[in-house]
C-alpha positions, 0 to 999 in steps of 0.5 A, a space after each residue: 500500500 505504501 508503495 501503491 500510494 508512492 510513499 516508498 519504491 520499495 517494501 518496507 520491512 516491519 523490523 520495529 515489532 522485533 526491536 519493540 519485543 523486549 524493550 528492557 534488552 534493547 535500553 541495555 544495548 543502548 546504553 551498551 553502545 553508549 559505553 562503546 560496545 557496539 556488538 548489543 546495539 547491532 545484533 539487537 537490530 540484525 537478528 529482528 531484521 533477518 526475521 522480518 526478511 523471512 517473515 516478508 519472503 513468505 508473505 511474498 511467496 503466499 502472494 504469488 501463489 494466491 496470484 497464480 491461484 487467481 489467474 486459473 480462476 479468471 476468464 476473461 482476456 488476457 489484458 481485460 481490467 478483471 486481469 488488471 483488478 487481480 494485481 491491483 487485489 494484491 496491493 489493495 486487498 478492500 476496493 470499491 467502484 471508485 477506485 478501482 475506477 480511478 486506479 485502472 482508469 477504466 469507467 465505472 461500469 467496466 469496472 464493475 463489470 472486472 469485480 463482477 468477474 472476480 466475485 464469480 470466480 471467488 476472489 472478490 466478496 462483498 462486506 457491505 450490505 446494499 446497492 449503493 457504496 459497495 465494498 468488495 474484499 479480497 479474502 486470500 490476501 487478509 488472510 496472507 496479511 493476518 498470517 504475516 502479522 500474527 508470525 511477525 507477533 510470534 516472533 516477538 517472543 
């Protein structure tokens, strides 16, 4: 989302949470490198770091894999917006009309048309009620982001 957003060009990997986990240690590697040991301060930020690298790759591999998934499920052209949607899906798992719309630069009822495809295939289900203000989610994708935060968690202990 941050990259969709043009905040960065590349994936920022969460390496706060391992550093945050115990808080007293990494006050002591600090006060440690204060002192002039630098060894605490850096493996304090090293080990976190190769565990949200880890925790990313595989959170990249699901992705991948929900993608090919996806694309055995969809017919339509190769080039059709339903094709474009499924990648828009992977950055911007809860969409509406709107964006996808404005995201895709395609009109309002062909984009339509591209959720209609995905809610067909089940990649897409709506989680509003009603006709007007439609919401559609992406299920596979909140499910590969909640696995990436709770290993993010786990690691943490």
């Amino acid at each position: 989302m941050l990259r969709g957003g043009q905040l960065t060009r590349s994936v920022a990997v969460p390496v706060s949470a391992g550093l945050l986990h115990d808080t007293a240690e990494y006050c002591d590697a600090l006060g440690e490198y204060r002192s002039g040991n630098v060894e605490p301060v850096v493996r304090s930020i090293a080990e976190p770091s190769f565990g949200a690298v880890a925790n990313g790759r595989t959170l990249v591999e699901d992705l991948e894999a929900v993608r090919a998934d996806w694309r055995t499920r969809v017919t339509a052209r190769r080039g059709a917006t339903a094709h474009r949607l499924v990648d828009l899906l992977l950055r911007q798992p809860v969409v509406d009309n709107k964006l996808v719309t404005s995201t895709l630069g395609v009109t309002g009822a062909n984009a339509q048309i591209a959720i209609d495809r995905l809610v067909d295939a089940g990649i897409l289900a709506q989680i509003t009620d009603g006709r007007r203000n439609r919401i559609w989610q992406a299920e596979d994708v909140v499910q590969m982001l909640d696995e990436f935060a709770a290993r993010a968690k786990h690691r943490r202990h």
